[in-house]
N, C-alpha and C positions, 0 to 999 in steps of 0.2 A: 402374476400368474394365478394368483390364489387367494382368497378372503384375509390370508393373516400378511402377505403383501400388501392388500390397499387398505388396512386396518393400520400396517406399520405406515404405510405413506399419511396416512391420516394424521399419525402423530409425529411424524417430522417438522409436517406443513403448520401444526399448532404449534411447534418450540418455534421453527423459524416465524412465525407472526409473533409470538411473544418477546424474541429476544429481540426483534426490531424494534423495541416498544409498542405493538399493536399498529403501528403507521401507516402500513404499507396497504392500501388498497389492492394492491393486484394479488399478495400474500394473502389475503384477506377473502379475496374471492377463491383464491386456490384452495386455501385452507377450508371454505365452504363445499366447494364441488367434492374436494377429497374425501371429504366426512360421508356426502349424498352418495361417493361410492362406495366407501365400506359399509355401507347402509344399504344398499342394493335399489337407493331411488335412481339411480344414472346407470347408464352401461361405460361411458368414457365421459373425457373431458370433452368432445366432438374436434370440429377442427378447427385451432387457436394459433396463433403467431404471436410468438415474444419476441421483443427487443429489447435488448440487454446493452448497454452504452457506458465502455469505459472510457470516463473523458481526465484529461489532464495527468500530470503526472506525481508520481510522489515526492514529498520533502526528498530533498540529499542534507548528507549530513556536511558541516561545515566545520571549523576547530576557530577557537581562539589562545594565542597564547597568553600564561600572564610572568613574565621575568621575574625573579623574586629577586633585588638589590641587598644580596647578606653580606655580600661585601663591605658595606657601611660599616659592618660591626666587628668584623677581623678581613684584614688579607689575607687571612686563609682557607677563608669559608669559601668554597669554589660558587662560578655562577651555578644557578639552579633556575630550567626554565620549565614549565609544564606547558601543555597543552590538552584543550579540553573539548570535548566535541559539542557541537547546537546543532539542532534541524531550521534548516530554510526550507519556508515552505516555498511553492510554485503555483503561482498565482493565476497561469494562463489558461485559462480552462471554458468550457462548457459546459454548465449548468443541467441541461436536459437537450433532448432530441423530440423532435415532432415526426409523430408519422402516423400515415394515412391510408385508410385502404376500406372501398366498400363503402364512402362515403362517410367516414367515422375518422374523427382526426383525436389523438390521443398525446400527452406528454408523456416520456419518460419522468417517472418518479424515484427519489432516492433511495439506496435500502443499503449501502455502505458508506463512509466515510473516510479512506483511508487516512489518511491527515490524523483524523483523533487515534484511529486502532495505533497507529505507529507513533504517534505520538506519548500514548499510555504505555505503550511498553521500553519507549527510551526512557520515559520519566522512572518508570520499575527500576530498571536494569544503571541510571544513573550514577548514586550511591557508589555502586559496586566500583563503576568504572572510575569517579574519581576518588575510589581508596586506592584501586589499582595502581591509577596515574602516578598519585603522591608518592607510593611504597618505592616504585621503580624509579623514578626521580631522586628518592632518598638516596638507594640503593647505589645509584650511581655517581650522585654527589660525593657518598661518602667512599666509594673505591679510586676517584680523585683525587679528595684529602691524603685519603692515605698514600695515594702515589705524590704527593705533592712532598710530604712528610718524608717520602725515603730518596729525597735529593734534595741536590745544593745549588745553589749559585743558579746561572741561568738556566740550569735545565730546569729547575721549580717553575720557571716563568714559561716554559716551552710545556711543560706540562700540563699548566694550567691553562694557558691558549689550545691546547688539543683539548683536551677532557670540556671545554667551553664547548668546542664547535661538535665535538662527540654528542653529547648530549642535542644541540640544538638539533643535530642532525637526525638523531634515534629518536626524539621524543614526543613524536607527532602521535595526534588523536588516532583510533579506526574510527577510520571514515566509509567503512562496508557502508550497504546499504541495496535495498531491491530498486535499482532505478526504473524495473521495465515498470514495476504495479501503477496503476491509476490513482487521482484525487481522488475521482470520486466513482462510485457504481450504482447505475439509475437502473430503474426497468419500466415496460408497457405492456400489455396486454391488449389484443385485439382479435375480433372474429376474423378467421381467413377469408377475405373477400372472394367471390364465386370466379372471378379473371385470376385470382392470384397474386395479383400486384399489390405490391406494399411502396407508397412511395416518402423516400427519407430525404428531407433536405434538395429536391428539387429531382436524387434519384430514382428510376424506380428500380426495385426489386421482384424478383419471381420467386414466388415461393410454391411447395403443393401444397392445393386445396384441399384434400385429405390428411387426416393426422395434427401432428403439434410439430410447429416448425417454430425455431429461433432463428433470429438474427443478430449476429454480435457485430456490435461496431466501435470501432478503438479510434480515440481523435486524440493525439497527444499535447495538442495548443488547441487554444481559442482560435477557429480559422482556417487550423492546418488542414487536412489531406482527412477523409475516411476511409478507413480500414476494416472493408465489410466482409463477412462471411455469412456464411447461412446452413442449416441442417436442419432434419427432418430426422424425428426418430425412431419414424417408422421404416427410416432407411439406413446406409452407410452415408458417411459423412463425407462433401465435397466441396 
């Protein structure tokens, strides 16, 4: 609305090209026009079509257990089993999108990763979770001992077979996790062809020829089904 708006736009569009590592072509040119407009050589970006392409999907988390055999060393050290979470990644995916309009054919290029972003922050948060795991594990081993300790005869042995399957039962990893986000997030840039037609993978699309229109498309496999929307933001959204 105002000089200190496309002044601030100016320096969004310079963090997000730096935090991509300088990569991103399309960031790159944006980051260019934005500057020509707080600078008063451009009146607008004119009228531009993004494609925005989330493809595949993200790791889920998976658990491994590891039994610890203390038993070897007294029959009265109860079983002790933990479980510890990994990421699988998901490997069915779609690399980029092609599209085309105006006689201009362009790839989607990458400018997210999901895989590493979540990947860096299990690795963070790792640590934590296997002190957690151990402590609770302890925790519960040793309120077994102790109930094992305040009986006789066969109930020590019934005791021990419950507080076994207790544990085996409670002692699973979280396995939260955001299953809708994508592997990966590409983008493209292209002039709005003067028909308005954007054509993607065989589709076409209508976009207006006025303004900055997106198109988001979500493919959750290699192959699957696309999941197109579109907006204008010079409009409401539909």
């Amino acid at each position: 609305e105002d000089a200190a708006d496309r002044e601030r736009a100016a320096t969004f569009f310079r963090l997000a090209y730096e935090s991509g590592g300088k990569a991103s072509h399309v960031i790159a040119s944006d980051m260019r026009m934005a500057e020509d407009l707080a600078n008063g050589k451009i009146a607008n970006f004119g009228n531009v079509t993004y494609v925005i392409f989330e493809s595949g999907s993200a790791p889920i988390r998976k658990q491994f257990r590891l039994d610890l055999p203390l038993f070897i060393f007294s029959k009265d050290i109860p079983y002790v089993g933990v479980n510890f979470p990994y990421l699988q990644p998901i490997d069915s995916y779609t690399p980029y999108l092609r599209a085309e309009g105006g006689g201009v054919a362009v790839n989607t290029e990458k400018i997210a990763d999901m895989d590493d972003i979540i990947r860096r922050e299990f690795n963070d948060r790792l640590p934590g979770v296997i002190l957690k795991t151990v402590l609770s594990s302890a925790i519960k081993a040793g309120a077994q001992y102790a109930a094992q300790q305040a009986v006789d005869g066969d109930w020590k042995i019934l005791v021990a077979i419950g507080g076994s399957i207790f544990q085996g039962l409670l002692n699973d990893a979280d396995l939260r996790t955001w299953t809708t986000l994508p592997k990966q997030i590409s983008i493209a840039k292209l002039d709005t062809p003067v028909d308005g037609i954007i054509r993607i993978n065989g589709s076409e699309i209508k976009v207006d020829t006025a303004g900055t229109n997106v198109i988001l498309v979500k493919q959750m496999t290699a192959g699957g089904a696309l999941i197109i929307r579109t907006f204008n933001f010079n409009n409401s959204r539909r």
